[in-house]
Structure formats: C-alpha cells, structure tokens
PATI-384993 format. One record per residue (C-alpha): residue in three letters; x, y, z. Coordinates in nm, 3 decimals. Layout:
<pts>
{'Ala' {X Y Z}};
...
</pts>
This chain:
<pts>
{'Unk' {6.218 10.319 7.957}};
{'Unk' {6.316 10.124 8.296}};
{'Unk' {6.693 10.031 8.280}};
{'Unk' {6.749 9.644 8.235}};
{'Unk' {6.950 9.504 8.495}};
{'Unk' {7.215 9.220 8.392}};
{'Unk' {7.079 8.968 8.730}};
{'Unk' {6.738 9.032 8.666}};
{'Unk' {6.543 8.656 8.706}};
{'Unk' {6.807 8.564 8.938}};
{'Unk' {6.685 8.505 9.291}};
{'Unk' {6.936 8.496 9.575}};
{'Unk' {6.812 8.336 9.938}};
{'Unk' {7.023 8.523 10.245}};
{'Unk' {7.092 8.475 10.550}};
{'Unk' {7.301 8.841 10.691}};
{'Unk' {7.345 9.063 10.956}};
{'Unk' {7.591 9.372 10.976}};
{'Unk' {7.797 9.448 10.750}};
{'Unk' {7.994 9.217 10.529}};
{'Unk' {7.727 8.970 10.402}};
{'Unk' {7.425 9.258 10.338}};
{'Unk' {7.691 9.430 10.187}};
{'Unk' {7.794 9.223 9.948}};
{'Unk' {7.428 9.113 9.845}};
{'Unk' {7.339 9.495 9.769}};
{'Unk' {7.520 9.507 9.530}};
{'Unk' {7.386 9.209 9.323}};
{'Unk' {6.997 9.356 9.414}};
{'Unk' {7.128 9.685 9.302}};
{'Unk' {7.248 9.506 8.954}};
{'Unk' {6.861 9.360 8.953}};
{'Unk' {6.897 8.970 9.159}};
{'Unk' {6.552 8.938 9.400}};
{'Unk' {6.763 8.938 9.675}};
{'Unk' {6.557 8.776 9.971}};
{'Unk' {6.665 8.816 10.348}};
{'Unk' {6.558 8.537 10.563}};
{'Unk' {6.511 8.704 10.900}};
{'Unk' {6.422 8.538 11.239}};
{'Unk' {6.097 8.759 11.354}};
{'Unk' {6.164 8.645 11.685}};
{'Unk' {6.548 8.797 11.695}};
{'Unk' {6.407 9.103 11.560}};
{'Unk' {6.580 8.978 11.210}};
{'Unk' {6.911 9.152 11.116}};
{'Unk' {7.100 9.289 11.452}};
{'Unk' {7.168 9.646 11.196}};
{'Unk' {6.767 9.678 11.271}};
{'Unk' {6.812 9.798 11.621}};
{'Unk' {7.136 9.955 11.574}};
{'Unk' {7.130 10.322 11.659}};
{'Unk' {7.197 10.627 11.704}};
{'Unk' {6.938 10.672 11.435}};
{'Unk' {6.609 10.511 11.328}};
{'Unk' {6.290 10.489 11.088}};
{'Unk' {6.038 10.287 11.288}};
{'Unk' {6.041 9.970 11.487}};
{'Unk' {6.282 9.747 11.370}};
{'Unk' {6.430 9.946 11.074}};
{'Unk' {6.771 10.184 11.159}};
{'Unk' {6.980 10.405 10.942}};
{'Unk' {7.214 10.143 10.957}};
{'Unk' {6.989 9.845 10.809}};
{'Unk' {6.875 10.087 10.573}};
{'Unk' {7.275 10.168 10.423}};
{'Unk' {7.297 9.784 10.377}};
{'Unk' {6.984 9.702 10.274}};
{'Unk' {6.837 9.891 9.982}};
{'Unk' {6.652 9.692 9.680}};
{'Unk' {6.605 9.365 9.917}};
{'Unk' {6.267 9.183 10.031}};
{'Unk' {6.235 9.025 10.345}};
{'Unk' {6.071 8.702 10.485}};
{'Unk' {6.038 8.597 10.874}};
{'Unk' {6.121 8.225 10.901}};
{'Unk' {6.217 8.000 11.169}};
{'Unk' {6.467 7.793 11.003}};
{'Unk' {6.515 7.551 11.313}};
{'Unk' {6.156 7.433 11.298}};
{'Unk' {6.023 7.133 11.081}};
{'Unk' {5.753 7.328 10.902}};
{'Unk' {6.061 7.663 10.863}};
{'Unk' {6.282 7.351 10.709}};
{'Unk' {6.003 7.246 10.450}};
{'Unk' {5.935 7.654 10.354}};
{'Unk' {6.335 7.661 10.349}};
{'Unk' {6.365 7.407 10.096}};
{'Unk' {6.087 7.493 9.878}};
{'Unk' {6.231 7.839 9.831}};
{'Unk' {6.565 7.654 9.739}};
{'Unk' {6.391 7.478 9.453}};
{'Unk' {6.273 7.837 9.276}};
{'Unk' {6.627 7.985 9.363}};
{'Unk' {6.936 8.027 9.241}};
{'Unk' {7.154 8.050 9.559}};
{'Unk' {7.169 8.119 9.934}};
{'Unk' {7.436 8.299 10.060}};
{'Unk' {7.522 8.338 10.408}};
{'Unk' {7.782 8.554 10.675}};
{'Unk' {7.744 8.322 10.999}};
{'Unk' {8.025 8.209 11.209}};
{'Unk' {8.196 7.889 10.973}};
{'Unk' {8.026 7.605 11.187}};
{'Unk' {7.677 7.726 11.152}};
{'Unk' {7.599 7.640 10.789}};
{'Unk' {7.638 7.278 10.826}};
{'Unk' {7.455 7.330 11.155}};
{'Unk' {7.164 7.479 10.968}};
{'Unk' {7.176 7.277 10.624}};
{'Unk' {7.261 7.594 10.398}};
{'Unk' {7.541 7.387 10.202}};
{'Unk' {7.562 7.227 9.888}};
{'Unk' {7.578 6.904 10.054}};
{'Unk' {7.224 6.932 10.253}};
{'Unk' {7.040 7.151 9.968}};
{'Unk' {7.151 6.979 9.656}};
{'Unk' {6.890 6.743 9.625}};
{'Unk' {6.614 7.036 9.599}};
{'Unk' {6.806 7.212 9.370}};
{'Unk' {7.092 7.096 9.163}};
{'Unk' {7.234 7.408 9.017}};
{'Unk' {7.204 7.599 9.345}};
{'Unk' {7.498 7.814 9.422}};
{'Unk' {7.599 7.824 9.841}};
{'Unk' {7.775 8.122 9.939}};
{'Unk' {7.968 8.135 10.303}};
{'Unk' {8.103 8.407 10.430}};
{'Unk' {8.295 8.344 10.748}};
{'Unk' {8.535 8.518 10.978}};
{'Unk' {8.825 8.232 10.888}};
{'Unk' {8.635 8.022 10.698}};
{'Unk' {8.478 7.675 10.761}};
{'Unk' {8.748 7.450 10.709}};
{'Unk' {9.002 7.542 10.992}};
{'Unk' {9.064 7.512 11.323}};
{'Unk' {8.926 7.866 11.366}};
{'Unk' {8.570 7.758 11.219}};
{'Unk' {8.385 7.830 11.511}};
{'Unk' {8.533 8.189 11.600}};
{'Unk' {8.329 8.486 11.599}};
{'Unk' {8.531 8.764 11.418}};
{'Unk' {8.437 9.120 11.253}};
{'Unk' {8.658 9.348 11.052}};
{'Unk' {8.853 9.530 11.319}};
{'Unk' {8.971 9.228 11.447}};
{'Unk' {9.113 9.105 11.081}};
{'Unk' {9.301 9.467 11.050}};
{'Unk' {9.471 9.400 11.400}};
{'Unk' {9.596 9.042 11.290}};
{'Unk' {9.698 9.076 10.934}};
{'Unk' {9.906 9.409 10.988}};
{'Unk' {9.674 9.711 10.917}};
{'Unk' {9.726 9.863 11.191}};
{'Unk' {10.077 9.884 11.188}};
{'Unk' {10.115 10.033 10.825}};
{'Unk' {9.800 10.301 10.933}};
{'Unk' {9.865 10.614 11.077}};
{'Unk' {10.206 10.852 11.213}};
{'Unk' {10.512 10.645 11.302}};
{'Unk' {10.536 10.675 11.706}};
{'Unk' {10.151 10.620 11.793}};
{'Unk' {9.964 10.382 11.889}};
{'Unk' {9.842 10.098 11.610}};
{'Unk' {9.580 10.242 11.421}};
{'Unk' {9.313 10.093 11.195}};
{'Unk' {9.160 10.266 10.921}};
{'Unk' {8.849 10.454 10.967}};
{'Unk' {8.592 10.260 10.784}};
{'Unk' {8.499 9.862 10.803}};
{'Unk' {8.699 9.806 10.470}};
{'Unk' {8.756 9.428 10.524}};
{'Unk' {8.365 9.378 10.547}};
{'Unk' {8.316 9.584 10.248}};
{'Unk' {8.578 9.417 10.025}};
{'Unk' {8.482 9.031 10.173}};
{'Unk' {8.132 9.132 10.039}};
{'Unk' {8.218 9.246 9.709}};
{'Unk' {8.452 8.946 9.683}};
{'Unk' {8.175 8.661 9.783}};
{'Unk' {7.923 8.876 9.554}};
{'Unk' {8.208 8.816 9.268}};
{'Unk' {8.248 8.438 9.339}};
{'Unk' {7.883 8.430 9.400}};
{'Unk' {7.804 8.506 9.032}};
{'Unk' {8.100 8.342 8.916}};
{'Unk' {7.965 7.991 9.056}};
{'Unk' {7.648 8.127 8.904}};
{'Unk' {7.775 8.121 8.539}};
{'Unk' {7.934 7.807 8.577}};
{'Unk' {7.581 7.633 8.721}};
{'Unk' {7.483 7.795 8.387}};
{'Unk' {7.740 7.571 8.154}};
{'Unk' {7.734 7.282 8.373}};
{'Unk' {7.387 7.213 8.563}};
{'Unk' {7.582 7.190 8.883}};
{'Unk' {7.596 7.420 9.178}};
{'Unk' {7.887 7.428 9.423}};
{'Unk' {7.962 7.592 9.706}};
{'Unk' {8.196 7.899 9.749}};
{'Unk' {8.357 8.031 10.055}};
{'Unk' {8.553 8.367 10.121}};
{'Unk' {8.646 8.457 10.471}};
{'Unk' {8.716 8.776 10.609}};
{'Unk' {9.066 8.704 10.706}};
{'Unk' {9.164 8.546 10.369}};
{'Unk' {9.025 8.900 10.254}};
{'Unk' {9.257 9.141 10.456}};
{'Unk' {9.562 8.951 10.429}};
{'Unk' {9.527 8.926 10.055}};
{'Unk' {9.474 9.312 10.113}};
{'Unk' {9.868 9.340 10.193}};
{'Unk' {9.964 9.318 9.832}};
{'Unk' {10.270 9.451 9.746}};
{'Unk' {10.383 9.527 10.076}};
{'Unk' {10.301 9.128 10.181}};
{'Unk' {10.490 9.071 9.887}};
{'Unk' {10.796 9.234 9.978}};
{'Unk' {10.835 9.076 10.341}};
{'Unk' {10.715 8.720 10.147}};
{'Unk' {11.055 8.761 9.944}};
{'Unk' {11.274 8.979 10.097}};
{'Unk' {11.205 9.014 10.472}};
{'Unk' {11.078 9.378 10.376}};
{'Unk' {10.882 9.504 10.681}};
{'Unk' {10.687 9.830 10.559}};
{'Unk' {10.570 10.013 10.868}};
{'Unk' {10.419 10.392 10.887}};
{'Unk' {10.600 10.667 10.735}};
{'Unk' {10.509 11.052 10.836}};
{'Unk' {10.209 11.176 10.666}};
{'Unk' {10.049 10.912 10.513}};
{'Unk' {10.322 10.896 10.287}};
{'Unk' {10.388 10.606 10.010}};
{'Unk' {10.606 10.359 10.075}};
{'Unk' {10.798 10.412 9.749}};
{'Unk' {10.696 10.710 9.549}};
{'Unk' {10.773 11.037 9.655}};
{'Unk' {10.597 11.277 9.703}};
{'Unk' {10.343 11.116 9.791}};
{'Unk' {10.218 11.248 10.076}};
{'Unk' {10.035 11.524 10.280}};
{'Unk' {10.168 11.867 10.278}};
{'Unk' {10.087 12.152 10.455}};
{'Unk' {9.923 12.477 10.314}};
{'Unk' {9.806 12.795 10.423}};
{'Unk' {9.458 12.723 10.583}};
{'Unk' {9.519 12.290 10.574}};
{'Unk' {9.633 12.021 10.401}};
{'Unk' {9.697 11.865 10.026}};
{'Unk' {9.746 11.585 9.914}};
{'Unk' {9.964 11.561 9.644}};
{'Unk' {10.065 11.212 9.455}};
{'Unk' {10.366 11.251 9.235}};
{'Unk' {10.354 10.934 9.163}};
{'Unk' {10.557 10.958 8.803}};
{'Unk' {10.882 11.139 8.661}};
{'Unk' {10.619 11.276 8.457}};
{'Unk' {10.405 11.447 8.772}};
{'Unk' {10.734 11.525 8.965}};
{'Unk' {10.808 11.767 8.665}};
{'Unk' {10.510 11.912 8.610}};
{'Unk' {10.483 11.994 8.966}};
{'Unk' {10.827 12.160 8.975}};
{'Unk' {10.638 12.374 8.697}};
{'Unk' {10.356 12.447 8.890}};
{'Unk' {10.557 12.595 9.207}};
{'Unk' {10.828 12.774 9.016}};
{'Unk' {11.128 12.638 9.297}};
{'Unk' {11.421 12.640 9.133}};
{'Unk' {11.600 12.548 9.452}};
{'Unk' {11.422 12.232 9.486}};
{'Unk' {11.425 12.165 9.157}};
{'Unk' {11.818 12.214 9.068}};
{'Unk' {11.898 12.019 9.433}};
{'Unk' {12.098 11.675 9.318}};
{'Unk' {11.919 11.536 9.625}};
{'Unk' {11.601 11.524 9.448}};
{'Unk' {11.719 11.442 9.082}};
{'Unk' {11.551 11.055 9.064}};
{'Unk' {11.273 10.893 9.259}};
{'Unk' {11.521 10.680 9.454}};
{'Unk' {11.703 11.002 9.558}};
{'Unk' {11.374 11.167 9.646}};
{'Unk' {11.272 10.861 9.842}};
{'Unk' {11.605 10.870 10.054}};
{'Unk' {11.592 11.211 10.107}};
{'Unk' {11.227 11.251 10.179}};
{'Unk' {11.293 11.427 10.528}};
{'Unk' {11.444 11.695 10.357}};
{'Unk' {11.182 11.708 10.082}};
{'Unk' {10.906 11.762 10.298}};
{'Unk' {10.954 12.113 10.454}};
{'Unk' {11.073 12.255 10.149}};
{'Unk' {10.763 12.173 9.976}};
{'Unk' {10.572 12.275 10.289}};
{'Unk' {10.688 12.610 10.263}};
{'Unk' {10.600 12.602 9.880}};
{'Unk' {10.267 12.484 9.973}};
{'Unk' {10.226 12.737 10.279}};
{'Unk' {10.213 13.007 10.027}};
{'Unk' {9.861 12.986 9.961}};
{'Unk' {9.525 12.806 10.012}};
{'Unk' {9.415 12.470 9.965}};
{'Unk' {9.185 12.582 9.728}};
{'Unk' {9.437 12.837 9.537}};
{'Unk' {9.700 12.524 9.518}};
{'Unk' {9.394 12.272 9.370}};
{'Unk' {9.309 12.558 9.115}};
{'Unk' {9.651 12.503 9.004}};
{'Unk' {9.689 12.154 9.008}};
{'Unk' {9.386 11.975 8.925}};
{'Unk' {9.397 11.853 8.577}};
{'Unk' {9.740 11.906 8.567}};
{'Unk' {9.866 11.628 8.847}};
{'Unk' {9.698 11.446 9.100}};
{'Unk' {9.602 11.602 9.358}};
{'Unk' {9.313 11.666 9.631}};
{'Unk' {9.164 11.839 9.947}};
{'Unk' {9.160 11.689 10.259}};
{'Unk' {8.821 11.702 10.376}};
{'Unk' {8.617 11.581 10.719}};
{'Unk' {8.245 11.390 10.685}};
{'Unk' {8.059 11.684 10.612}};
{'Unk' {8.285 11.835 10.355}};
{'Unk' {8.312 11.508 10.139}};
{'Unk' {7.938 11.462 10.138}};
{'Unk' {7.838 11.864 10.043}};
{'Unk' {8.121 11.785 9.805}};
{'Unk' {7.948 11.936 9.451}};
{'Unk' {8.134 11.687 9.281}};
{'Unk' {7.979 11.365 9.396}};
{'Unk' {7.621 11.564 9.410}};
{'Unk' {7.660 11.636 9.050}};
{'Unk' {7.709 11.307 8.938}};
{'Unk' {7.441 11.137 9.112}};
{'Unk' {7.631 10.941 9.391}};
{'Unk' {7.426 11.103 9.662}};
{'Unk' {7.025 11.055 9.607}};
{'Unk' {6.717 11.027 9.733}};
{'Unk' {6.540 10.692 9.839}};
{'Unk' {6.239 10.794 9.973}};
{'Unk' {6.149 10.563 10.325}};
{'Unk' {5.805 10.530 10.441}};
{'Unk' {5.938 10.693 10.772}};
{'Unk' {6.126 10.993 10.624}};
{'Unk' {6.011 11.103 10.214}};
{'Unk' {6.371 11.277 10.210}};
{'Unk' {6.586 11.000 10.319}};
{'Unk' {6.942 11.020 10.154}};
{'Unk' {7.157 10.736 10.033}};
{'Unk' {7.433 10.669 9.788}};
{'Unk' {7.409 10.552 9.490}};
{'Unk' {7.561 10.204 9.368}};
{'Unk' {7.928 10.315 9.184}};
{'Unk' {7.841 10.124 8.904}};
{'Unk' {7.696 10.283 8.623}};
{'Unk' {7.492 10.062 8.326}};
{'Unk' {7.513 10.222 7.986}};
{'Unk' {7.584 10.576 8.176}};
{'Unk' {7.300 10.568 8.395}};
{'Unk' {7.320 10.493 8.759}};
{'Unk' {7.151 10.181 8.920}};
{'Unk' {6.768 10.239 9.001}};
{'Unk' {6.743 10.192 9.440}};
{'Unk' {6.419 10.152 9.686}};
{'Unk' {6.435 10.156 10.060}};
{'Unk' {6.566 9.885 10.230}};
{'Unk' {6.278 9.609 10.337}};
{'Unk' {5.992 9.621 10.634}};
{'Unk' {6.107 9.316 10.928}};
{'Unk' {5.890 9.044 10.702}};
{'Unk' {5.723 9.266 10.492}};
{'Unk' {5.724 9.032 10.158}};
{'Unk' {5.653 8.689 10.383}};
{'Unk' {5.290 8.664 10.260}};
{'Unk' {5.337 8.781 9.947}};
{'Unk' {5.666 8.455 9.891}};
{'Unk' {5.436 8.234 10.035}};
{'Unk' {5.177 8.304 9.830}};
{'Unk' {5.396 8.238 9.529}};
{'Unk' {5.518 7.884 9.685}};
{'Unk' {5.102 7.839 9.694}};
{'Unk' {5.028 7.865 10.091}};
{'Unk' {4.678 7.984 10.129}};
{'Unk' {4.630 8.300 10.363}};
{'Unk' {4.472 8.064 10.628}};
{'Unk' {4.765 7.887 10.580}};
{'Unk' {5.026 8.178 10.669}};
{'Unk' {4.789 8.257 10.917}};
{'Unk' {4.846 7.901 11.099}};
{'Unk' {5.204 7.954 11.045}};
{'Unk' {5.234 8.320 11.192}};
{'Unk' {5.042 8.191 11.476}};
{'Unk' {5.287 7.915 11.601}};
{'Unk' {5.570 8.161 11.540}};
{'Unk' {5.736 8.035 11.208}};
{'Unk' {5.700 8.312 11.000}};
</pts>
C-alpha cells in the first residue's frame, strides 16, 4: 500500500532557480504537494539546468536534479498576454505560488496577493528574497555566501588567526527554504479557517542573522563578541571540541557534568581528573588551553576507531570524516538516507532521501522534471486543445 502523503491535493505554482527556493519546495513535493515549476523555455528554465561539472541530458544537471526531485515542469512566458491568461488560470486551480526572485520582481511580474487575488481568493504568495521586498535593499541581487559575510559567519567559522571563513555548505539557502516552506503551509492552514490567502515573505538575510542565536543574543545584551576559538571548539561548554588521536581526529562534546564524568571513566586519567583546574565547567572553560593537550595525549593513545568503540553510546562523540567517508558511511546506507532514483539518463542515479520519515517509512522520490515535460499534459487539464498548445509552442509561449 502507497504511503499517504499529508499535502497530497495541494498544488503549489513556482517560480525558482538555485538553491534556496527549489529547495524549500522539495520538501513540500516530497511530503506529496504537485509542486509545478514555471520555467522560461527560452532561458533554458532553471539556471541549476546547465550547471556543471555533471549532467543527464540537455538541460537537466546533477545539480537541478539534487533540488528538484518529485516536481513537474511547465514552459511559460509569463511576460506575454496569452503566458498572463495561462498564468492566471493555473492560479484559479492552485493553492499558492511561491517564488525566490530578487524583492522587486514579484510586483513586476504580478505573483502577489495584490495582482492574483481576484482569480483566487485563498491563494497563498510565497517570496523569497535576498532582503526582502520592503526595504531599501529590494532590488539587490544576493545568494547565501554573501548573507554569511554580513551577518557574522564568517568570523565565528574556522581557527582564530585566519582568514574569515564561511561554512562549507549553502546553509542560509537551505534553512530560508525550509523556513518559507514552513510559512508557506502555515498561510496554507489559515486560507483553510478563513477563505483568505495572504502573502508571506522570508528573506535570506532575515534567515542568517536570526541564525546567530545565542551568540546574537549575548552581544544584543551584553556587548558579548563571540569570535573563533581553536578547534572548532564551543563557545561555552568544554570539551567541546576536536582532539587529536592516533591516525586523526574526534570529536568529542562533553557537553554535561554528566558526560565530563563519564568521560573521565572512559580514559582512566586520574591526573586530569583530580586537577582543581578542571573541577566545574567554568573552570574547564578558563582553563581550556591547558585542557586540550592533556586530553590530546589521552586521545593519541589509540585510533579513532578504538576511541569511538569506547565512547559511542556512552557520550557523544564522532569521527571526523571527508565527502567520501560520510557518504560510504554504513550508517546512513542502512537507514535509507542514500537511495536510488532512477533518471532516464542514468537507471543508477543516487540521491538522498527526504529526513523526514511518515509513520517510519521514508518519503517515496522520482527524478527531478524534463525542461517542460508536463506543459501539454497542464494544459490539457486547463482544457487547451493539442492544436491549441501547438499554436502556443509555435509563437514561443510555452
């Protein structure tokens, strides 16, 4: 029996490129919304299309394909008359459109509540923006790395003494898109109660400097300024932090009275344990210079793997690993977070699974759409004729 998805009947109109937006819309198709890109044949639809190094066709990339998985696609011209009038009669048989263009293009293009609640009254519009569309900063391009440099990331990432880092992945696109997916549904169980659709905005740089949390908190009150501290270390809690062992690294998150003890258990130091230096978290925090090399040479004693056999279970605790050792990880494998999703370029195409599980069972995926490849089909649906698409295809709307 097919799982049954919680968004199943709900039909979401987009208009997204990189990362952010098609992120954030994966994850309601993965949870069963008819999630519908709106592409622009003539741009070669969503930029992640041609992005390399790696790709499955004309106009389909590993890239698209890692943002893209359970969508359909439709080619529209949005900026001509007849693109308008498909536009709007989509609206009417949807339940929101949801967007990731610079903030002064939706009004531009008549994707907000304003311009497209007349076709549908309970219709949910979803902007997200680099700074949002209500500023003086409306018009700005932006992307994530740009957000980490301005709200601080890159000065809290990293060893103290080098340059300002940011962290290795996109993370700002990938939390602005879970966070517009959130208000997205949100708005949509309010249209529910009410009848009346809104619109919602989240903004990339709202996003990261919310990210500051309890650190932001700190300078907000006390003039706190939390910079980098050796080894990836926490700015409180210690030890919290990277330590060296005989072939590598562990990481090792005491971050408890409770864990402290029951790694003074595990490594048998009675010199480290017995040292007044190290008798409270405060002291341990002050004196976390002279922590550190005594639990290196602890931790030098043995292997990564020899020190995890030890500890796992008993504290937190865990490997440092590169790309290819997280992803032959036999952990992740196990549990289904690494699958197939078979592409009509490439039968063994690998993906990951959505994290969210439904009654134990892992959310069903297909490949990421075709450029277009559901336009006749939609149109069919809105009750276009095939000569009709035809007509259209040939002037270049669809």
């Amino acid at each position: 029996m097919s799982l049954a998805l919680p968004l199943a009947g709900v039909r979401v109109l987009t208009f997204e490129a990189f990362g952010a937006g098609p992120f954030g819309s994966m994850y309601l198709a993965d949870l069963g919304a008819e999630v519908i890109k709106i592409e622009n044949r003539a741009q070669g639809g969503d930029a992640t299309r041609g992005m390399g190094p790696y790709f499955l066709g004309e106009h389909d990339s590993h890239f698209f394909q890692t943002f893209n998985l359970n969508k359909r696609s439709v080619c529209l011209d949005l900026k001509s008359p007849e693109g308008q009038t498909i536009f709007r009669q989509l609206v009417a048989k949807s339940d929101a459109v949801l967007n990731n263009l610079r903030g002064d293009q939706p009004d531009k293009l008549g994707l907000t509540y304003t311009a497209l609640h007349e076709c549908n009254p309970r219709l949910v519009c979803a902007h997200l923006s680099a700074y949002g569309r209500d500023n003086e900063r409306r018009a700005w391009p932006g992307y994530d790395y740009l957000m980490q440099a301005e709200a601080g990331f890159l000065h809290v990432t990293g060893e103290p003494g080098t340059p300002p880092a940011r962290m290795g992945l996109s993370i700002i696109d990938y939390m602005t898109g879970i966070t517009t997916a959130l208000a997205l549904v949100s708005a949509l169980f309010g249209a529910a109660r009410s009848g009346l659709g809104r619109d919602i905005d989240v903004s990339l740089f709202d996003v990261a400097l919310h990210q500051l949390s309890y650190p932001g908190t700190w300078y907000l009150n006390e003039k706190l300024v939390t910079g980098r501290a050796p080894r990836s270390a926490h700015p409180s809690a210690t030890p919290v932090q990277l330590f060296k062992t005989a072939d590598g690294w562990i990481f090792i998150m005491c971050m408890t009275e409770k864990f402290w003890q029951e790694l003074l258990k595990v490594i048998a130091a009675p010199h480290i344990a017995q040292d007044p230096r190290f008798a409270t978290v405060s002291l341990r925090r002050e004196h976390r210079d002279d922590l550190t090399p005594l639990l290196d040479a602890e931790f030098e004693r043995d292997t990564t793997a020899a020190w995890l056999a030890k500890l796992q279970g008993v504290l937190p605790a865990a490997p440092v690993y590169d790309m290819a050792q997280a992803l032959e990880n036999p952990f992740p494998l196990a549990n289904g977070m690494i699958r197939n999703t078979p592409h009509p370029e490439r039968a063994d195409f690998r993906s990951f699974a959505n994290p969210i599980k439904l009654d134990g069972a892992r959310l069903p995926a297909r490949s990421g759409p075709a450029l277009g490849a559901d336009t006749d089909t939609v149109l069919q649906e809105l009750g276009y004729s095939n000569d009709d698409i035809a007509a259209f295809k040939s002037r270049g709307i669809l």
